[in-house]
C-alpha positions as CSV (number, residue, x, y, z in Angstrom):
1,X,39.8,93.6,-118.9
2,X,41.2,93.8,-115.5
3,X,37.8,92.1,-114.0
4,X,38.7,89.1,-116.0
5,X,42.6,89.1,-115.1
6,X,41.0,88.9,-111.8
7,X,38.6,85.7,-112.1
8,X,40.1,82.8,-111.3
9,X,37.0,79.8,-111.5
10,X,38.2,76.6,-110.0
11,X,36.9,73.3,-109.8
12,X,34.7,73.3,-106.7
13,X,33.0,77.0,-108.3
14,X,32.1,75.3,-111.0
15,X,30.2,72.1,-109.2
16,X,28.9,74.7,-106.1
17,X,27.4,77.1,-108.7
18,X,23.2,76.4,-109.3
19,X,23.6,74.8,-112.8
20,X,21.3,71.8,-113.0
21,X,23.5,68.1,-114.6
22,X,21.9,68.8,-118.0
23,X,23.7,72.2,-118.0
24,X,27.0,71.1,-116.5
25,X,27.0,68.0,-118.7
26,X,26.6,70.6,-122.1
27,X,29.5,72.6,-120.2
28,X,31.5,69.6,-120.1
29,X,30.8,69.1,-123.7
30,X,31.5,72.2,-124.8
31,X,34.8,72.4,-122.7
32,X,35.7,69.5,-125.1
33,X,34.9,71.2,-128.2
34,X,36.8,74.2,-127.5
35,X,37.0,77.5,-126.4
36,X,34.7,78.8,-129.3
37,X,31.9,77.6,-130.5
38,X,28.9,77.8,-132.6
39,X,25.5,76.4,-132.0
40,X,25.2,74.3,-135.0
41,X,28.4,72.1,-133.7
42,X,26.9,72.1,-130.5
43,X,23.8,70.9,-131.7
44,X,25.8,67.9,-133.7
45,X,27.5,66.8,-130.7
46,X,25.0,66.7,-128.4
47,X,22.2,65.1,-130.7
48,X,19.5,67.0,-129.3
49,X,17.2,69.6,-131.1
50,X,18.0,73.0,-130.8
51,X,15.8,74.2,-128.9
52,X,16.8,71.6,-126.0
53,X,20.7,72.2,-126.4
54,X,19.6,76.4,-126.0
55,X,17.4,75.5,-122.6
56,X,20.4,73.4,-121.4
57,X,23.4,76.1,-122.3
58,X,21.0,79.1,-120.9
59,X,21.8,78.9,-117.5
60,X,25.4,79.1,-118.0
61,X,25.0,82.0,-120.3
62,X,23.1,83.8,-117.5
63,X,25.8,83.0,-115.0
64,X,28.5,84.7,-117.0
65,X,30.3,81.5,-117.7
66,X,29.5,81.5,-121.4
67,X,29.7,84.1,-124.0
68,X,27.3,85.1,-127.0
69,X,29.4,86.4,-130.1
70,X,26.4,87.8,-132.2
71,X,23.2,89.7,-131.5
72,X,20.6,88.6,-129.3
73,X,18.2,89.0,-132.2
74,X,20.2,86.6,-134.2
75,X,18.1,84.2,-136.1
76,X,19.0,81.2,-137.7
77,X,20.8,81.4,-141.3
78,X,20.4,79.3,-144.8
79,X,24.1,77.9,-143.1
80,X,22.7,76.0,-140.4
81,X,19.5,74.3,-142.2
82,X,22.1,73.2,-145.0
83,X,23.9,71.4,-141.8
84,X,21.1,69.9,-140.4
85,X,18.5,67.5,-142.0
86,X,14.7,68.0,-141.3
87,X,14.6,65.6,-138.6
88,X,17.0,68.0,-136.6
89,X,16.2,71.4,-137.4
90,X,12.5,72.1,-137.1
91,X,10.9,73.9,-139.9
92,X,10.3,76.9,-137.6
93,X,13.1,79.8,-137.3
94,X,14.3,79.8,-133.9
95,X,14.7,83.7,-132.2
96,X,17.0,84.9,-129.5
97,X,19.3,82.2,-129.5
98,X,23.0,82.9,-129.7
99,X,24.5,81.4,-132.8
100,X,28.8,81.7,-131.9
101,X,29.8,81.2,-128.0
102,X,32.7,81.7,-126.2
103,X,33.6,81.0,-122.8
104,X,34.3,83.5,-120.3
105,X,38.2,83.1,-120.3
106,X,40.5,80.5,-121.0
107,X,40.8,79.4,-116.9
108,X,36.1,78.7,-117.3
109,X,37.0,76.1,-120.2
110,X,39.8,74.3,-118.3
111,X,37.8,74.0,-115.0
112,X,35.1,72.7,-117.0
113,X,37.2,70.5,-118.9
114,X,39.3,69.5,-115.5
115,X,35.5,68.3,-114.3
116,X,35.5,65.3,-116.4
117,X,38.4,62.7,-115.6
118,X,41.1,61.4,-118.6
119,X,39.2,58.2,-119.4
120,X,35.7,59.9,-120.3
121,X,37.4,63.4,-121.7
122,X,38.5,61.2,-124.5
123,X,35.3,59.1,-125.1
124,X,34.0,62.6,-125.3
125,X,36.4,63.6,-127.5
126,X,35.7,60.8,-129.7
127,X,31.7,60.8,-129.2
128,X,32.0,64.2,-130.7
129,X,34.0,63.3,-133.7
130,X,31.8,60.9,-134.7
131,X,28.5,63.3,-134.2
132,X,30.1,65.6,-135.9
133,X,31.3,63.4,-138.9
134,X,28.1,61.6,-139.7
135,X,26.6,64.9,-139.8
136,X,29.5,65.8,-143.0
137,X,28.0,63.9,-145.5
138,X,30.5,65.9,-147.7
139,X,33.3,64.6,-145.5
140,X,31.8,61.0,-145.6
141,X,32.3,61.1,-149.5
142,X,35.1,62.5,-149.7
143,X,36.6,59.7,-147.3
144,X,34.7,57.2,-149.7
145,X,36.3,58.9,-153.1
146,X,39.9,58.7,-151.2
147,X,39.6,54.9,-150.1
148,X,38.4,54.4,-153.7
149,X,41.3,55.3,-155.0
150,X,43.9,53.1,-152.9
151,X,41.3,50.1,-153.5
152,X,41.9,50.3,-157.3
153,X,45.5,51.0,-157.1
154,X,48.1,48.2,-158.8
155,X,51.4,48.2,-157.8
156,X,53.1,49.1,-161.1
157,X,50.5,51.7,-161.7
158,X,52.1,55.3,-160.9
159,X,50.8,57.1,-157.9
160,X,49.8,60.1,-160.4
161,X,47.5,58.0,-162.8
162,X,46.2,55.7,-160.3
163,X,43.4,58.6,-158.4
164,X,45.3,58.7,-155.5
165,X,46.5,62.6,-156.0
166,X,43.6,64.3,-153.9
167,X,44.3,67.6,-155.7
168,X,40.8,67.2,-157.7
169,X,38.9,66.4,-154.3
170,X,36.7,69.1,-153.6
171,X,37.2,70.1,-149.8
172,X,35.6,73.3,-150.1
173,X,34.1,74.5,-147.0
174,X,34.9,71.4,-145.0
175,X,38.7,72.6,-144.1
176,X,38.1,73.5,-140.7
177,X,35.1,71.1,-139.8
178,X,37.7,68.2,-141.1
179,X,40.8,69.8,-138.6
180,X,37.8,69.9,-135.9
181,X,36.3,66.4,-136.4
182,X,40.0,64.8,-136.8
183,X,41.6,66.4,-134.0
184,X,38.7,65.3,-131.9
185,X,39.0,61.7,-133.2
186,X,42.6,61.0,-133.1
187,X,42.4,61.6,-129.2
188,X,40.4,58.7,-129.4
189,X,42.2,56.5,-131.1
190,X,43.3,54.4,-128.4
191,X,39.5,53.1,-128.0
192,X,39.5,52.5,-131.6
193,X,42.5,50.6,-131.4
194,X,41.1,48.4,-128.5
195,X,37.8,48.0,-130.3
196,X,39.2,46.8,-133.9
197,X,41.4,44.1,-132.1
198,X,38.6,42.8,-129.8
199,X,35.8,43.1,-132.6
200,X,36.6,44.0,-136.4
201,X,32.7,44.3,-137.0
202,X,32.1,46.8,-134.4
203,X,31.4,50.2,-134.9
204,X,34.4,51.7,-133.7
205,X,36.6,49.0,-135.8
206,X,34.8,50.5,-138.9
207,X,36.1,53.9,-137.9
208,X,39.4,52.7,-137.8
209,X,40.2,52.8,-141.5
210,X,38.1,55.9,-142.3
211,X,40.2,57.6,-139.6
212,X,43.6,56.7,-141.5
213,X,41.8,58.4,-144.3
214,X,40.9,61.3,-142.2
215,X,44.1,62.4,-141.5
216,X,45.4,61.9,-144.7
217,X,42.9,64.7,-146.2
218,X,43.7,67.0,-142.9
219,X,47.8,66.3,-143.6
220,X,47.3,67.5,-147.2
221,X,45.0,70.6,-146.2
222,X,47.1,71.3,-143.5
223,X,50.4,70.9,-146.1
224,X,48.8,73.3,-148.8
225,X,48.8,75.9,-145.5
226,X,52.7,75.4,-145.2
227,X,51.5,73.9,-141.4
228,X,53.9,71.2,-141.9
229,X,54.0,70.4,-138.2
230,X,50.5,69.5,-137.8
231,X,50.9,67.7,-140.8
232,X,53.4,65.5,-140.2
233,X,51.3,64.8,-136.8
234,X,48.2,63.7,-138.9
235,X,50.5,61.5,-141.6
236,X,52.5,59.9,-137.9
237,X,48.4,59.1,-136.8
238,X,47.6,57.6,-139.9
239,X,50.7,55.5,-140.2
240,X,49.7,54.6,-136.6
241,X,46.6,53.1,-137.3
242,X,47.1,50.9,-140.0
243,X,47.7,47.5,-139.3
244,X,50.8,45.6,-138.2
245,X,51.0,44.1,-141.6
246,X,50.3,47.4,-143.5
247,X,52.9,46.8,-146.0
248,X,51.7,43.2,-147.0
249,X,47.9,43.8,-146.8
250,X,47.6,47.6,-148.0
251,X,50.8,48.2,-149.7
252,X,50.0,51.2,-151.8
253,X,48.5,53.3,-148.9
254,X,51.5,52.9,-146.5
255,X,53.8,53.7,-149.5
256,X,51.9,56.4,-150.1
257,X,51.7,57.8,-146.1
258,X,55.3,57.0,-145.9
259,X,56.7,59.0,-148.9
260,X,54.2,61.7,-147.6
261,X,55.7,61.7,-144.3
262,X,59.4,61.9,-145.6
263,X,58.5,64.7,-147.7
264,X,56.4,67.1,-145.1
265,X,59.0,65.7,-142.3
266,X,61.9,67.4,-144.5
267,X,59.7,70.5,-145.5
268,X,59.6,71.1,-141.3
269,X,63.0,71.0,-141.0
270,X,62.7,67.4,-138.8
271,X,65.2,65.7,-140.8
272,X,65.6,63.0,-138.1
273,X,61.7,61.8,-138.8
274,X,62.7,61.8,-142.4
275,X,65.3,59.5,-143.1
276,X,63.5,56.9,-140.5
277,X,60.5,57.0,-142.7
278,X,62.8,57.2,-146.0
279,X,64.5,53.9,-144.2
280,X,61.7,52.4,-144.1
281,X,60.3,53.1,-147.6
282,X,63.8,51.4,-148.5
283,X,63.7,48.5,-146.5
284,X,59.6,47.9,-146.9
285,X,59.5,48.4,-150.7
286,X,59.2,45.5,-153.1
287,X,59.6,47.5,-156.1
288,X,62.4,49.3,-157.0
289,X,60.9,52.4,-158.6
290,X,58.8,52.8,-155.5
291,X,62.2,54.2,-153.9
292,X,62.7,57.1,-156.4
293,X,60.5,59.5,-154.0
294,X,62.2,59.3,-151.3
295,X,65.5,59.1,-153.1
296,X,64.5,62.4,-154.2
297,X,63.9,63.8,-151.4
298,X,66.6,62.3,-149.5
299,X,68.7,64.1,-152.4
300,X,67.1,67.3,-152.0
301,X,67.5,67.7,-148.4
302,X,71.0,66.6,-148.7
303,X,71.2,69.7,-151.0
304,X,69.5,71.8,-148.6
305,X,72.4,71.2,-146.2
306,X,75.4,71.9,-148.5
307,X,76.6,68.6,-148.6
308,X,76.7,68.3,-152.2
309,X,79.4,65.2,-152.8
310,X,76.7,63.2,-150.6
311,X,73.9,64.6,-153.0
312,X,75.5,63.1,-155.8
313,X,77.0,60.3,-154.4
314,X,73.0,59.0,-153.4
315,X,72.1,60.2,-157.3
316,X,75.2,57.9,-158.9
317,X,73.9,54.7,-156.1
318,X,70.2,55.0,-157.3
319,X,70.9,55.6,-160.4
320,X,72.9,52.8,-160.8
321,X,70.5,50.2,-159.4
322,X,68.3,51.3,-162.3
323,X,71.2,50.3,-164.8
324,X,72.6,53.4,-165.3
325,X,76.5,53.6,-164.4
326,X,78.3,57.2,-164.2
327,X,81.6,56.8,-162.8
328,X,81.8,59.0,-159.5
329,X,85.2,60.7,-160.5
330,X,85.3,60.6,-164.4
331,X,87.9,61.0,-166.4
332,X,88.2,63.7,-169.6
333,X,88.2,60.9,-171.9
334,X,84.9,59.5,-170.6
335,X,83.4,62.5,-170.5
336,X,84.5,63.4,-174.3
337,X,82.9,60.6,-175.4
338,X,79.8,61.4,-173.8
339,X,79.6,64.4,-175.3
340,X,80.6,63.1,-178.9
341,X,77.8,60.4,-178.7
342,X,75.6,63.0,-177.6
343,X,76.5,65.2,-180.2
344,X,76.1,62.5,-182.7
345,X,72.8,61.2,-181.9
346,X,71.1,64.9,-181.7
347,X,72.8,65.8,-185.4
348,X,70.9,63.0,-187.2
349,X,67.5,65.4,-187.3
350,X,67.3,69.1,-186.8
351,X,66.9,70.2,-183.1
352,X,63.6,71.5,-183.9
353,X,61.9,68.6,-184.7
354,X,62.7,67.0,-181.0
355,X,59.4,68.6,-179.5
356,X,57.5,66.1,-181.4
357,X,59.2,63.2,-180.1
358,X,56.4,61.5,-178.4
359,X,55.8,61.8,-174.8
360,X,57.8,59.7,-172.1
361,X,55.7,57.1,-170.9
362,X,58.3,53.8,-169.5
363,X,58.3,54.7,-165.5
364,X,61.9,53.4,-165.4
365,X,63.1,56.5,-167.9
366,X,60.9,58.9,-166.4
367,X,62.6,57.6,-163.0
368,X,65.8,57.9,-164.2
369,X,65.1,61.5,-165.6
370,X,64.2,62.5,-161.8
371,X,66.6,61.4,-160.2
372,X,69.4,62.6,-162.9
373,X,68.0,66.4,-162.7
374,X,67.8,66.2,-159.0
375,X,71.3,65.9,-158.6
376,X,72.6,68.5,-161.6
377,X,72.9,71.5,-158.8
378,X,75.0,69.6,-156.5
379,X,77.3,68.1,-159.4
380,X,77.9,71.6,-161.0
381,X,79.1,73.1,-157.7
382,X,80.6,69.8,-156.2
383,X,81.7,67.7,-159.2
384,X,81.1,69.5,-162.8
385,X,82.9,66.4,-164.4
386,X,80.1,64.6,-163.5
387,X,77.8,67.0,-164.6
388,X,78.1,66.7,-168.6
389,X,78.0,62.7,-167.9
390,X,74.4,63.6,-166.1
391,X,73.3,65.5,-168.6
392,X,73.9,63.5,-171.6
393,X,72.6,60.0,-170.0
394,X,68.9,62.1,-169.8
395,X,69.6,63.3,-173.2
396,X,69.9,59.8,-174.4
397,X,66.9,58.5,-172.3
398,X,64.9,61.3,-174.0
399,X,66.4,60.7,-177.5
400,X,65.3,57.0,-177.0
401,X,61.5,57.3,-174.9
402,X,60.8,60.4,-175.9
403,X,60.2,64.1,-173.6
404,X,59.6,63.9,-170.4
405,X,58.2,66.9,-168.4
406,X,62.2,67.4,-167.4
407,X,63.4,67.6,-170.7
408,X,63.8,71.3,-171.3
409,X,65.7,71.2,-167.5
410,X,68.2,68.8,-169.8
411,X,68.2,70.3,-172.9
412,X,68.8,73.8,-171.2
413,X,71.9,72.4,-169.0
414,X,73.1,71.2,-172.4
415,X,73.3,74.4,-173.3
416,X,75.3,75.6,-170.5
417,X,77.9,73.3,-171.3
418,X,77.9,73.8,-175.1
419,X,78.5,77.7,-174.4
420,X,81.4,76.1,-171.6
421,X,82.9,74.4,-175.0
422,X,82.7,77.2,-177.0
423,X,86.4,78.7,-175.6
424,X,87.9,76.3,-178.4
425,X,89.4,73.8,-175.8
426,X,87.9,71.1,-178.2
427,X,89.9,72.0,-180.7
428,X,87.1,73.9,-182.3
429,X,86.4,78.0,-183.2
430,X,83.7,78.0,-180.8
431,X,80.8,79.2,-183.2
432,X,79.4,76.0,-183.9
433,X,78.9,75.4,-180.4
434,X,77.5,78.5,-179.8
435,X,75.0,77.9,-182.8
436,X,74.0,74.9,-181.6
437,X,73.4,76.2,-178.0
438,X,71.1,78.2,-179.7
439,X,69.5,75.9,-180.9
440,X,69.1,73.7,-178.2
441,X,67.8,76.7,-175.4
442,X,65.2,77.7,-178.2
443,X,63.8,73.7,-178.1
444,X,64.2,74.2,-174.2
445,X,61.9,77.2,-174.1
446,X,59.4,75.3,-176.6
447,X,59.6,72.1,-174.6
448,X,58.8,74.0,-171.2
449,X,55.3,75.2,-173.1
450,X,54.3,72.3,-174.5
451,X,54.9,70.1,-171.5
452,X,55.0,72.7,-168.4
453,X,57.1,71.0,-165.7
454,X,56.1,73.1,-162.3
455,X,58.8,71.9,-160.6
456,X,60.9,73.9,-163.0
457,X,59.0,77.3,-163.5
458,X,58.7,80.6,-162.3
C-alpha cells in the first residue's frame, strides 16, 4: 500500500498523460459518478454502446489510473441485458471487458473531477441523472404511481386512505440506483430551477416535479435505514422545489413533505429544523386536523426532553381547539365525576361486549384519541390529576364512535387507575374495582388483537 500513499496525481498529470479527449472526457465522467463504478452505469451515462465506452475507458485502465474489480474473463450477466434494451446492448456477449471499476485512489478521482470547472461538473452531474433515470423504467413508474396518489388526494381525505403511504410501492432493487440517480440530480437543481421559470414546457421544467417526487421515495428509503440525516436532506430538496405557492396550488404534497420533515428532523435529533417546519404546518394549514401530526410529534419530542408540563400543556391547547376542555390543574371533584360518568356509561353492557363496538371512523375522534394517548406518559409523571380526566374523555369518544386502534392503550390505563382506586379511598372495599380492572385489561388484550395498534406493541 505504501506505493499508493506515495502517488500524488495532480492536475497537470492528468492533462500531460497520452490519453486521447474521448478518454479524458469518459474520465471526467466517471469522476462525476463516483469513485466505484460499474460498466452498465457507465454505459447509461455516456449513451454510447458498450463496446465504444470499453475502447474509450481502455487507455486509462492501461495507465493505472483505473481499476478492474472482477476477472478479466468476465462476461456480461442476465443483470446487465435486463438494464439495457436491444438497441443498447448488442445481442452478442462481450469478453474481456471489466464489469466493476475503481479508480486508482481517492486523489485520481479528484484530479479528474478538479478537470472539469463548477458550472459543467453540475450539468454533468445532472446529464447523468437523467441517463440514468430514463434508463429505470421501474423508477419512472414508481414516480408515476407516487404523483398519482397526491393527484387524487382531497383534503378531508386521510393521508392513510388517500394512496399516498408508499409502504406498498415496490422499490426492490432500485434502492441504490434511486440514492445514485437523485444525488446526481439534486446537484442540478439550480439549472432546473432556471429552466422551469424561463420555460415550463421544457425538458428540464418537466423534471422539476418528478424530482420533488424523487426525493421523496430516496427520504423514505433512506428513513426505513434509520439514515435520518440524508433524509431530512432529500425532504429539505423536495420542499425546495415546489413552487412558491405550494401550499395554494399543491396543498396535500407540501402537507405531506412538511409533516415528513418534522418527524425525520426530530428522529435526527435536529429539533431546531423541527419546530420551523411544525410552525409552518401551523401557520400554512387550512384545516384543523391537518395539525394533529405535528402536534404529535411536537408532543413527543417534548417528552423526549423531560419537559413533561410542556407535553401536556400542548395536549390540553390542541385538544381543546378540537372541543375538548380538560382543565390544566383539576380539581378532586372534577376528576370524581369523570370517573363516575365513566363508570356509568361502561356498566350499561358487560365489558366484553365492547370489542364489537364498530370500528372508529369520524377523523375528529380518532384525532382526538391521538393526541389524548400522546400525552398519558407525561401527565402520569408530571400531572396524574390530569391523567384520569385523559383517560376517561377517550373512553367516552370510544363509547360514542366506536374502537379506535388506541383503544386498548385507553382501556388498559383504565385499568391502572381502577387498581389505584382499589385502596378504598372511594369509600369502597376495593374488590369491585379490582374485578372490574379485570375486566377491563382482559377487553384491552382482546382489543390489541383484533385491531393491532403498532405504535403500541412489542
Amino acid at each position: 500500500m505504501a506505493h499508493l500513499r506515495n502517488q500524488r496525481p495532480q492536475k497537470h498529470h492528468l492533462k500531460q498523460t497520452s490519453l486521447s479527449s474521448n478518454t479524458q472526457a469518459i474520465l471526467n465522467l466517471v469522476a462525476c459518478i463516483g469513485a466505484e463504478f460499474d460498466l452498465a452505469t457507465l454505459v447509461s451515462a455516456t449513451q454510447l454502446s458498450i463496446e465504444a465506452t470499453v475502447a474509450h475507458l481502455s487507455p486509462a485502465i492501461q495507465a493505472g489510473l483505473i481499476l478492474p474489480l472482477l476477472s478479466h474473463d468476465q462476461k456480461f450477466d442476465q443483470k446487465f441485458d435486463q438494464k439495457f434494451d436491444q438497441k443498447t446492448v448488442e445481442a452478442t456477449q462481450v469478453n474481456a471487458v471489466y464489469a466493476t471499476y475503481r479508480f486508482l485512489c481517492d486523489r485520481v478521482q479528484q484530479a479528474a473531477y478538479g478537470l472539469i470547472d463548477s458550472d459543467q461538473q453540475i450539468s454533468a452531474h445532472l446529464g447523468i441523472g437523467q441517463r440514468l433515470l430514463k434508463n429505470n423504467p421501474g423508477l419512472l413508474q414508481a414516480i408515476q404511481q407516487a404523483s398519482r396518489a397526491f393527484d387524487s388526494q382531497t383534503l378531508n381525505q386521510p393521508l392513510e386512505s388517500s394512496g399516498l403511504d408508499l409502504s406498498g410501492l415496490d422499490l426492490s432493487g432500485l434502492d441504490q440506483q434511486l440514492s445514485d440517480i437523485v444525488n446526481h440530480l439534486n446537484q442540478g437543481i439550480s439549472l432546473i430551477r432556471e429552466a422551469s421559470e424561463t420555460s415550463e414546457t421544457s425538458e428540464l421544467a418537466a423534471l422539476r416535479p418528478a424530482l420533488v417526487q424523487l426525493n421523496r421515495l430516496a427520504s423514505r428509503k433512506a428513513k426505513s435505514a434509520a439514515a435520518h440525516t440524508a433524509a431530512l436532506e432529500y425532504l429539505i430538496q423536495a420542499i425546495a422545489l415546489m413552487p412558491v405557492n405550494g401550499w395554494q396550488s399543491q396543498y396535500a404534497l407540501m402537507l405531506h413533505l412538511h409533516n415528513e420533515a418534522a418527524e425525520v428532523a426530530y428522529l435526527k435529533g435536529d429539533l431546531v429544523v423541527m419546530q420551523r417546519t411544525i410552525n409552518t404546518v401551523l401557520q400554512q394549514s387550512n384545516d384543523l386536523l391537518d395539525k394533529i401530526d405535528v402536534y404529535e410529534i411536537q408532543i413527543q419530542a417534548t417528552i423526549g426532553q423531560h419537559h413533561f408540563l410542556q407535553a401536556v400543556d400542548i395536549t390540553l391547547n390542541a385538544l381543546a381547539q378540537l372541543g375538548v376542555e380538560i382543565p390544566a390543574r383539576p380539581d378532586r371533584i372534577a376528576v370524581q365525576q369523570a370517573l363516575q360518568n365513566t363508570a356509568e356509561r361502561l356498566s350499561q353492557q358487560p365489558i366484553a361486549d365492547l370489542i364489537h363496538l364498530p370500528e372508529m371512523n369520524d377523523r375528529r375522534s380518532l384525532a382526538i384519541i391521538r393526541l389524548l394517548t400522546k400525552a398519558v406518559s407525561a401527565a402520569y409523571i408530571a400531572r396524574p390529576d390530569v391523567l384520569p380526566l385523559l383517560v376517561c374523555a377517550g373512553l367516552d369518544r370510544c363509547l360514542t364512535d366506536g374502537n379506535s386502534p388506541l383503544s386498548s392503550f385507553l382501556y388498559g390505563w383504565y385499568g391502572v387507575i381502577l387498581c389505584g382506586l382499589s385502596n378504598g379511598s372511594n369509600g369502597s372495599n376495593g374488590s369491585d374495582e379490582i374485578g372490574q380492572a379485570h375486566l377491563i385489561g382482559e377487553l384491552a388484550l382482546n382489543l390489541l388483537e383484533k385491531i393491532p395498534a403498532k405504535d403500541i406493541q412489542i
